[in-house]
LODO-326354 format. One record per residue: residue in three letters; z, x, y of N, C-alpha, C in turn. Coordinates in steps of 0.001 Angstrom, whole numbers, plus 524288, in hexadecimal, padded with zeros to 5 digits. Each point is the difference from the previous one (the first is absolute). Layout:
ALAZXYZXYZXY...
This chain:
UNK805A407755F7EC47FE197FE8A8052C7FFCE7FA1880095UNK7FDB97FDDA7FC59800547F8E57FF9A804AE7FD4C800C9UNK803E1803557FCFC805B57FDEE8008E801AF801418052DUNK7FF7080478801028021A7FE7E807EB7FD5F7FD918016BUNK7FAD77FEC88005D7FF0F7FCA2803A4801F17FA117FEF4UNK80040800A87F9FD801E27F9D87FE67805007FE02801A9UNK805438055E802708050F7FE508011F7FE9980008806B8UNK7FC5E800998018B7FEE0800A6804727FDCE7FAAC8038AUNK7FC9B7FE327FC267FF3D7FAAF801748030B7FA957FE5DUNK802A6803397FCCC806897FADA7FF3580401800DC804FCUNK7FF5B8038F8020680292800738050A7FDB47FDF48038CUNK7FC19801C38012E7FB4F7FBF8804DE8014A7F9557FEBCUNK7FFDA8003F7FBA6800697FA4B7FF00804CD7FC13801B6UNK804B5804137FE078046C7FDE680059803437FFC1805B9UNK7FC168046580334801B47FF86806627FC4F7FE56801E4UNK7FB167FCD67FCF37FD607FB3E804547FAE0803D680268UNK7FEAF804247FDB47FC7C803958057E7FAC37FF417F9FDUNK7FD837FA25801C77FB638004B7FD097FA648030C80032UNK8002380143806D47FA368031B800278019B804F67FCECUNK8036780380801DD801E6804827FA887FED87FE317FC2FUNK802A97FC187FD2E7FE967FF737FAC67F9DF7FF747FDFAUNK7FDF77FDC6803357FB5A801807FE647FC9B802227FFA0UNK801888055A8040F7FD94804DA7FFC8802278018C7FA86UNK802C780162800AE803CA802497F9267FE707FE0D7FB94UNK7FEA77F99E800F57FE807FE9E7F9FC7F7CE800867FFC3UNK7FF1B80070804BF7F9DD802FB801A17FE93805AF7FCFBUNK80566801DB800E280061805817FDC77FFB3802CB7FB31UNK804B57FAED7FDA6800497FFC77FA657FAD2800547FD3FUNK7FF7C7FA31802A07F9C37FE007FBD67FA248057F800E3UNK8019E801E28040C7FBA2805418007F80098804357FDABUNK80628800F47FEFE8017F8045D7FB7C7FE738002B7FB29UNK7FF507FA8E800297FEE07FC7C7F90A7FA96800AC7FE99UNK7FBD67FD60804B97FC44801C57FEC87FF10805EB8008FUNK8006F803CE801E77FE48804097FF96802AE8027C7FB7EUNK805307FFCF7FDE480140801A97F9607FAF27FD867FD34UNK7FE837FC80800827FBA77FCD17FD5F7FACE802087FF44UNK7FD5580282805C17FD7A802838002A7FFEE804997FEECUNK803BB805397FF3B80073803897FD6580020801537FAD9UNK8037B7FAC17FD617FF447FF527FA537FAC67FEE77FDBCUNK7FC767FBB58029E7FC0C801A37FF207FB818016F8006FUNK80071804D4803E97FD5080533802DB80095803A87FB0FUNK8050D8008E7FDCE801DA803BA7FC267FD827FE457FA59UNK7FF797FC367FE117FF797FD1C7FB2E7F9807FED57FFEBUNK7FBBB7FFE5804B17FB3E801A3801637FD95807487FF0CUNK8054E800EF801BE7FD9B805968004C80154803E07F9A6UNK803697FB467FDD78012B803167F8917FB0A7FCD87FD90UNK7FE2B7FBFC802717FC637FC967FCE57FA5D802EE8017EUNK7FF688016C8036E7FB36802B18016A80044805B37FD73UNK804DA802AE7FF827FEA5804997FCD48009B7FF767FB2BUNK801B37FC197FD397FFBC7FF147FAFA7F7E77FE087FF5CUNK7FF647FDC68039A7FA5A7FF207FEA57FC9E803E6801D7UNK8013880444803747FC41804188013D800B5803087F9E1UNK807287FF317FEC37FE89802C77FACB7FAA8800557FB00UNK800BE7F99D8003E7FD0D7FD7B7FB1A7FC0280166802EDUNK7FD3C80040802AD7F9C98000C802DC80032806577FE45UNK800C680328800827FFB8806028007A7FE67801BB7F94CUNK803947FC787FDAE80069800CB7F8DB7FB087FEA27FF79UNK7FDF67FA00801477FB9A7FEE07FE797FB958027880322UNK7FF35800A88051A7FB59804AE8017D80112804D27FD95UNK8038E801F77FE027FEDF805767FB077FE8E7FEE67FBD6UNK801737FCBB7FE177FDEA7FE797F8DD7FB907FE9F8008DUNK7FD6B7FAB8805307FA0780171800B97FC80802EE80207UNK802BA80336802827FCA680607800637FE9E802947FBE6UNK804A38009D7FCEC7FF97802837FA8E7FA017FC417FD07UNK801B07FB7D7FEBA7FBE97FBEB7FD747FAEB7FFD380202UNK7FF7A80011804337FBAE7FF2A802BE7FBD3807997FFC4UNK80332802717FFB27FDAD807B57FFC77FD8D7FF057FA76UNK804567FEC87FB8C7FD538002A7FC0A7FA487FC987FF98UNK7FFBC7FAEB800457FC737FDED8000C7FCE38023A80290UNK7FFAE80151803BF7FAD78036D8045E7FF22804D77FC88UNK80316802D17FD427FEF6805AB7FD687FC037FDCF7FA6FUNK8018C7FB627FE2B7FCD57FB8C7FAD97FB7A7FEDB80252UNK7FEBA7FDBB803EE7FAD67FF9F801A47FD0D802FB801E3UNK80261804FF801E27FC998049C803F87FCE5801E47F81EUNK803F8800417FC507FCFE8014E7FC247FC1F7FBC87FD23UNK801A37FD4B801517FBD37FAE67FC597FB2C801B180356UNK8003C7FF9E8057F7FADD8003B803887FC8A8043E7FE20UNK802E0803A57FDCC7FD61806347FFC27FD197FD307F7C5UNK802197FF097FE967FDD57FC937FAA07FE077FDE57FFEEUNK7FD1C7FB79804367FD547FBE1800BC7FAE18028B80134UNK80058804188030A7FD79803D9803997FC8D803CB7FB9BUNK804538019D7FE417FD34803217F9547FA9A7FD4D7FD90UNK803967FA887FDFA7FC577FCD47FCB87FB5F7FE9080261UNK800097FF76805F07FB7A7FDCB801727FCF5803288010FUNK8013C804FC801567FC8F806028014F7FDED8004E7FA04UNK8021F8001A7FB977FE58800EF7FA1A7FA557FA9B800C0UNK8017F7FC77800D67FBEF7FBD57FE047FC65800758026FUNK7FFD680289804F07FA6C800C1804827FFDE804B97FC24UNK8002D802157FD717FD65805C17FCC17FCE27FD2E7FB9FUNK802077FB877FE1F7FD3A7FC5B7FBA87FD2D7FECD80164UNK7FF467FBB2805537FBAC7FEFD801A97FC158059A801EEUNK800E380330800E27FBF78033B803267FCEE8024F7F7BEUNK80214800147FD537FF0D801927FA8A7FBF87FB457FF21UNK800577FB068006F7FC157FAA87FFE87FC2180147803E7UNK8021D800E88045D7FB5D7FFF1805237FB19803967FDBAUNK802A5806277FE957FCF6803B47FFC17FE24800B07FA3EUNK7FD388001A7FDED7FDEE7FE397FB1C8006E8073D7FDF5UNK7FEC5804128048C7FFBE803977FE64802B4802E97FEABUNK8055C7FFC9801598069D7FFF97FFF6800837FFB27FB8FUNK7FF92801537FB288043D7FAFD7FCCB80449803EC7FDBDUNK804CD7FEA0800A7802D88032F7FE367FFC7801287FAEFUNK803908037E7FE5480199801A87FAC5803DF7FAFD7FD6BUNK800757FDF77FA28805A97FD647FF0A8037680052801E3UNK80155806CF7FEEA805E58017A80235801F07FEF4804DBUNK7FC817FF9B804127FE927FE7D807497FEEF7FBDD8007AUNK7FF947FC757FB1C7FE9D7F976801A1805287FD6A7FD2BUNK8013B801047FD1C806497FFBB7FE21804A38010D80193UNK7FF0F80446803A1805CB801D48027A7FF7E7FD7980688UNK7FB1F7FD89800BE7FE767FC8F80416802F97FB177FE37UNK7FE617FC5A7FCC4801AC7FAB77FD9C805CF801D77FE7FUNK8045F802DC7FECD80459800877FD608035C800B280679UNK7FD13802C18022A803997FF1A804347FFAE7FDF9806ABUNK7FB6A7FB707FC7F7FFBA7FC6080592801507FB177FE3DUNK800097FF807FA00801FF7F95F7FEE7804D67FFAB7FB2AUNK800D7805AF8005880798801237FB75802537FC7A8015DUNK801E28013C80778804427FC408010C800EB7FC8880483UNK803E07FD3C7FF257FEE57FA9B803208028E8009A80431UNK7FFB07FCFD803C680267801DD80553801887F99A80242UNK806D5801BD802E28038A7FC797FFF0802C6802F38033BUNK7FF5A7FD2D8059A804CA801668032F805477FE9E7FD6BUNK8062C800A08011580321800F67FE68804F97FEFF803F4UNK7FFCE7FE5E8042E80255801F58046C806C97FEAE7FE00UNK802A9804138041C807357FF5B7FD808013C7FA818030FUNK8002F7FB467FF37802227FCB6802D38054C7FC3B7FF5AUNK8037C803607FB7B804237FD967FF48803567FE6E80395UNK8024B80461803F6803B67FF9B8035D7FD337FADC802D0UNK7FB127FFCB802337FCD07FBC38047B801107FC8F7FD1DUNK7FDC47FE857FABE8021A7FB4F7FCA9805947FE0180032UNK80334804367FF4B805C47FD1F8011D802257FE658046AUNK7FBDC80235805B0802B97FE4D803807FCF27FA478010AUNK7FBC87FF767FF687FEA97FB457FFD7801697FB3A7FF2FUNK8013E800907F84D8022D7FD4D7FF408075C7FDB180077UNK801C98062D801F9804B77FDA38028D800B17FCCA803EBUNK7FC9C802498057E7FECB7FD66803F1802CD8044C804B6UNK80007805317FC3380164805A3804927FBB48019080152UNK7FAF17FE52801347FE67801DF803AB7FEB27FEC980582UNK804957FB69800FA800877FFA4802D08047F8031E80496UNK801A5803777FA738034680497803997FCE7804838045FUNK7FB748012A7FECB7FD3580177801178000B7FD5D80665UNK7FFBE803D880467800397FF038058D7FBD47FFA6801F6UNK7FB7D802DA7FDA57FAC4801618030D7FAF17FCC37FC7EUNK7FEEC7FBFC8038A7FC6C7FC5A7FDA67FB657FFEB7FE22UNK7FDC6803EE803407FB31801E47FD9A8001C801B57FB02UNK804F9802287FF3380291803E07F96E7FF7B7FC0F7FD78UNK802EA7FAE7801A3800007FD3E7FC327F9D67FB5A7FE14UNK7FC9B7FF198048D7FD047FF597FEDB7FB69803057FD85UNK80026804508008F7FC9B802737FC97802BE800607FA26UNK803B4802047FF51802007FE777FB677FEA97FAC97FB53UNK7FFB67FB24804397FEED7FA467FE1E7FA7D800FC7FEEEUNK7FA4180332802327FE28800007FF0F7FDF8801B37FAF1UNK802AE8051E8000C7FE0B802AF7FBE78003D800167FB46UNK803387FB0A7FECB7FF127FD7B7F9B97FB907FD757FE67UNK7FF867FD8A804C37FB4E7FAF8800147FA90804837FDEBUNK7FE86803FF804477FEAA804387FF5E7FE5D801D87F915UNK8044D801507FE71800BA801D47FA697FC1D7FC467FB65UNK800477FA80802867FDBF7FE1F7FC6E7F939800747FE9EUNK7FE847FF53806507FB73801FF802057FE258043D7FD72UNK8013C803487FF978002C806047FD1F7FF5E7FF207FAACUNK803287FCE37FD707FFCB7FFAD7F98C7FD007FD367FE48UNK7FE3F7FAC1804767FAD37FE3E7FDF67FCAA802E5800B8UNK7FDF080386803947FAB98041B7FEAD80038803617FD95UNK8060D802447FC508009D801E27FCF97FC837FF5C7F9FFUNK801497F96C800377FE3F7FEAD7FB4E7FB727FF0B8005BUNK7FD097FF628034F7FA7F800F9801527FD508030D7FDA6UNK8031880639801577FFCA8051A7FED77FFBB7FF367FB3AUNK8054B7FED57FC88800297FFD67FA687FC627FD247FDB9UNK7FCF27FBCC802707FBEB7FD757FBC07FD268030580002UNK7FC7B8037A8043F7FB8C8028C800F2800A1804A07FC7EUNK8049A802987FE4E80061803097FDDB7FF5D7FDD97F946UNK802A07FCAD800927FF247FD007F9517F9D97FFEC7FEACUNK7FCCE7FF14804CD7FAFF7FE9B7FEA17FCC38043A7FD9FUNK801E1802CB802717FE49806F97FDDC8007D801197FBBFUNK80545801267FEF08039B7FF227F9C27FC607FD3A7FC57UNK7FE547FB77800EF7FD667FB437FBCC7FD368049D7FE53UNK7FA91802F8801EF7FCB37FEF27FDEE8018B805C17FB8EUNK80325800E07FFA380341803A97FC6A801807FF3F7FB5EUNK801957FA50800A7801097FB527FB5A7FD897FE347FD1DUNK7F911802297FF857FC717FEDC7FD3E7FFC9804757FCF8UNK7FACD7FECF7FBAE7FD7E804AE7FDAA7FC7C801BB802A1UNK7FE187FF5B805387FC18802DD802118016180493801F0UNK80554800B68028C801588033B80229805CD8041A7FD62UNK801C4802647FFE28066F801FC7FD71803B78049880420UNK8036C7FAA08001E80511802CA801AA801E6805977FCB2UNK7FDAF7FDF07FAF180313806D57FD1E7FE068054F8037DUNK7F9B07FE77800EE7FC17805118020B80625801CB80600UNK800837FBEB8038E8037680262803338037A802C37FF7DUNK803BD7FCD17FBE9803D2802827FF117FFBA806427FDBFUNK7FCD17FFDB7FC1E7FE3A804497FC7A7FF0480335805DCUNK7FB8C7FFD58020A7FE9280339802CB8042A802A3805ACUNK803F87FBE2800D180462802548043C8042E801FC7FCC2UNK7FF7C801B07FAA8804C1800557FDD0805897FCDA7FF1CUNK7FD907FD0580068805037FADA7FF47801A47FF387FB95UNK7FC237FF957FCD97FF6B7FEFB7FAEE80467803F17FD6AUNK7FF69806578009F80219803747FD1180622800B98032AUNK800DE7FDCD804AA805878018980240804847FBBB7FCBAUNK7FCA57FB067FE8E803817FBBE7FE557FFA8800747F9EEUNK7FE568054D7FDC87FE2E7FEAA7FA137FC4A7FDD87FCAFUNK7FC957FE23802417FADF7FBE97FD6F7FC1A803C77FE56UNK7FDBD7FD097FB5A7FD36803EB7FE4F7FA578001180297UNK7FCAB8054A801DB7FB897FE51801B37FB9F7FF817FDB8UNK7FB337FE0C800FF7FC767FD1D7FE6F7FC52802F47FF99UNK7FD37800747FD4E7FC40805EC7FCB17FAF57FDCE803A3UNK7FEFB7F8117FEFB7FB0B800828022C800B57FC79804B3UNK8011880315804A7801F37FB858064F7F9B37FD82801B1UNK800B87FBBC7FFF17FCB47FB17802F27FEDF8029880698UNK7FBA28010D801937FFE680167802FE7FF1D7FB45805F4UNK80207800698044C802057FABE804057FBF78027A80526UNK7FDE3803C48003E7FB02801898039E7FC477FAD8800EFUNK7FE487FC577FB6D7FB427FCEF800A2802A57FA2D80335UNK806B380089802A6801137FBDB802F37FCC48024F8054DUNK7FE7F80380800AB7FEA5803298053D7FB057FB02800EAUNK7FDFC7FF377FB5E7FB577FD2A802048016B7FA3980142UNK805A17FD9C7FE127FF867FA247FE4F801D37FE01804E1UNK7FC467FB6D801FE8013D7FD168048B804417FE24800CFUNK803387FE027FC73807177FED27FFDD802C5801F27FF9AUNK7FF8A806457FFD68033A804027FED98001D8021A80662UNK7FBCC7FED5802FF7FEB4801418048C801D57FC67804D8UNK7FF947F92A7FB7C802EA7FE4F8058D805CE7FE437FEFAUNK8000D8027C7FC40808127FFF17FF4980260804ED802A3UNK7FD3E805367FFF2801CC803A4804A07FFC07FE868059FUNK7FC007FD6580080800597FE47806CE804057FD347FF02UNK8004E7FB8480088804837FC237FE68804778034280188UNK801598047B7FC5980519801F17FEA38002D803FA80635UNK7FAF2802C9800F38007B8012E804ED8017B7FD9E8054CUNK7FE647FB697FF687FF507FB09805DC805A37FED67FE23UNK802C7800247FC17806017FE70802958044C803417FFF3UNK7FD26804F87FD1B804C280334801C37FDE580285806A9UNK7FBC87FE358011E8001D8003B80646802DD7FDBF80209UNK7FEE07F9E77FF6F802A27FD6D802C28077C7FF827FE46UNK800FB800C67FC5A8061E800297FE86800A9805768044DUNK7FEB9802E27FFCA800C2805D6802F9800547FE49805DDUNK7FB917FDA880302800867FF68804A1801297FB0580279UNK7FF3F7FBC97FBE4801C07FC99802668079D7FD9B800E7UNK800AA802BC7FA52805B6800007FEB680234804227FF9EUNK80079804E97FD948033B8030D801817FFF3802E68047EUNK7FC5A801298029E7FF3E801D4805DE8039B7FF4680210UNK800877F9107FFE38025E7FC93804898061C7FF6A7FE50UNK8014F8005E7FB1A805077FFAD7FE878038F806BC80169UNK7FB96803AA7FE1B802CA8033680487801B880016802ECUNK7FD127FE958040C801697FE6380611803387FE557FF33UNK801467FB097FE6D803317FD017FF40806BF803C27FF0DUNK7FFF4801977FBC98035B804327FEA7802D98021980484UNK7FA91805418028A80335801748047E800257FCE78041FUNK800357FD9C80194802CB7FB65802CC8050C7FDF47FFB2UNK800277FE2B7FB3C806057FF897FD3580310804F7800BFUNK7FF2C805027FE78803088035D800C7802AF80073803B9UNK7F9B37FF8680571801A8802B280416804397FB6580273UNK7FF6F7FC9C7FED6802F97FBB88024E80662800377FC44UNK80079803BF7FAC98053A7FFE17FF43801A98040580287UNK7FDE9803308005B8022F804E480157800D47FE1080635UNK7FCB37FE11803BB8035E7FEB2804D5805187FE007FF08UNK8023A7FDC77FC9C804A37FC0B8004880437804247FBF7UNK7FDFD804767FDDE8039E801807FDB7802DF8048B804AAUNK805937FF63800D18025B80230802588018A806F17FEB2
């Protein structure tokens, strides 16, 4: 098409008829731009589905990432929840003088409110790599991506009252570490002792007379007042947090 018009305006030219010619060479140059504009109309529209691609990959892998982590904390919450329901049974055993349990009921109390330690976990590899690539800026929907930015910052928040958690729990532990009191009596008495092989102890130290001791009493509060507050002040809210994120991938996943 360029080439006729191009032998077309060598003719205009050569018989003198300049307003023609410059419709024709008007023409040209409009053919030109609009090849121009189609090429890249076309080269927009492979570049945009090459990036709806990449956006689609990464809202599935963090759907995936983001479920697990929510399925890790819906159980930590229910553990946090355990331990602190067990330690209001300790304290009500201190409160009530008339209460006092048996060993076996004050041992299988202490073995499974301060065994184990608690540590969110969340899956954040894929978020890590897009970060530090600088793909999440593939990501279209801003809110996605700002909550996302948040929720590292977030994470840290969390692991410091984690370790909160973990001292308060150490504090407990201590007084175990003496001769006043014995870890064997627990173990012995939850069967721990005999599942791992150890031999048991003919004469167990009995751990009833912490019921009375004022530091034994205010290391359970302690351990209570923050697995409150780790419970409601932080994982509550990181829930939320969670489904939020979801609901905001799942809008964008096609």
């Amino acid at each position: 098409m360029i080439k006729i018009f191009r032998k077309i305006r060598l003719s205009l030219l050569t018989e003198k008829r300049f307003t023609k010619y410059l419709f024709y060479a008007l023409g040209e140059i409009i053919l030109v731009v609009i090849g121009i504009l189609i090429a890249l109309a076309i080269n927009n529209a492979n570049q945009n589905r090459i990036n709806n691609n990449y956006e689609q990959t990464y809202l599935l892998g963090l759907e995936q990432e983001f479920e697990t982590s929510r399925s890790k904390l819906k159980e930590l919450i229910a553990v946090n929840k355990s331990n602190s329901n067990n330690s209001k049974k300790i304290l009500e055993f201190i409160t009530y003088k008339n209460e006092t349990p048996t060993e076996t009921a004050f041992s299988s109390l202490l073995y499974n409110t301060f065994s184990s330690d608690i540590a969110f976990n969340p899956n954040n590899s894929l978020l890590n790599e897009m970060i530090n690539s600088g793909n999440l800026k593939n990501l279209s929907n801003t809110e996605l991506r700002k909550q996302l930015t948040n929720w590292l910052s977030t994470m840290e928040d969390v692991s410091r009252q984690e370790k909160e958690l973990s001292v308060q729990r150490e504090k407990v532990l201590d007084m175990f570490r003496t001769d006043k009191s014995s870890l064997r009596t627990i173990l012995g008495q939850t069967r721990v002792y005999s599942q791992i092989g150890l031999p048991k102890s003919k004469n167990e130290v009995s751990n009833l007379h912490l019921l009375n001791s004022t530091e034994f009493e205010n290391n359970i509060l302690m351990f209570i007042f923050t697995s409150y507050a780790t419970e409601h002040a932080h994982y509550n809210p990181i829930m939320d947090d969670l489904d939020t994120i979801l609901h905001l991938i799942r809008k964008e996943i096609e």
